[in-house]
C-alpha positions in Angstrom: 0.0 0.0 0.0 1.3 3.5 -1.0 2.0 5.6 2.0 -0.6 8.5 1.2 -3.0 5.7 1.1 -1.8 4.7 5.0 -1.9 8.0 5.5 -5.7 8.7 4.8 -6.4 5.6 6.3 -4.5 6.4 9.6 -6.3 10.0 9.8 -9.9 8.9 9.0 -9.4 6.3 11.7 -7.9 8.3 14.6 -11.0 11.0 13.5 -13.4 8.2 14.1 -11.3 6.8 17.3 -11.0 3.4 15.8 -8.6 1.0 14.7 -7.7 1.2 10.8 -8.7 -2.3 10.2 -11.9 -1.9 11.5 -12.5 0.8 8.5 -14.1 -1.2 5.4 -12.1 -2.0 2.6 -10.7 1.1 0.7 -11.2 -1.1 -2.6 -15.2 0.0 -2.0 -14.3 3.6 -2.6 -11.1 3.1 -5.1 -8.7 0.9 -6.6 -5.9 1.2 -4.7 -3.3 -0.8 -7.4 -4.3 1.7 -9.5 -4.1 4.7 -7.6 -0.4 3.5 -6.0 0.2 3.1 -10.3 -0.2 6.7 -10.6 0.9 8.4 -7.2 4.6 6.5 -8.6 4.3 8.0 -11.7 6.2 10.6 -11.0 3.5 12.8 -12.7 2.8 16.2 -10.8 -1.2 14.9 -10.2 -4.0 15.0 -7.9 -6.5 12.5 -6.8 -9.9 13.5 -5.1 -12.1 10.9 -4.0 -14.7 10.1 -1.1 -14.4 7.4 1.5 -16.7 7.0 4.5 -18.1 10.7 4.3 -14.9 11.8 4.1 -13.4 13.9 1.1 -9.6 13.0 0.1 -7.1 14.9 -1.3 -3.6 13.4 -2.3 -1.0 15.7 -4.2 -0.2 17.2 -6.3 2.7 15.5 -4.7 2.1 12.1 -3.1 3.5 12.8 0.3 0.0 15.9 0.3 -2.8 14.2 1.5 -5.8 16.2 3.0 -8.5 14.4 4.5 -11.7 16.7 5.0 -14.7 15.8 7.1 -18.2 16.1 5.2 -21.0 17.6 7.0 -22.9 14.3 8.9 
């Protein structure tokens, strides 16, 4: 697993005060071959996506990641 991808997982689980494998799988949101494919590109990119009523931002480097709470 790409770091930024430990990363979100790591942030939206000490929000939620539980452990990160109690989150469900990140494949239900993403793929996450694909998206550690292109954060290794070496391409200057960003990736938006939503997991568990959360909004992710990773990049435009891969070491960026932003994890915003939606409104419950």
């Amino acid at each position: 697993m790409h770091s930024a991808l430990a990363t979100v997982l790591t942030r939206i689980a000490a929000h939620e005060d539980r452990d990160r494998t109690a989150l469900p799988p990140l494949y239900d949101a993403i793929d996450p071959e694909a998206l550690t494919t292109v954060l290794e590109s070496n391409a200057d990119v960003t990736v938006r996506f939503e997991y568990e009523g959360y909004r992710v931002v990773i990049g435009p480097h891969p070491d960026e990641v932003t994890v915003i709470a939606e409104d419950r």
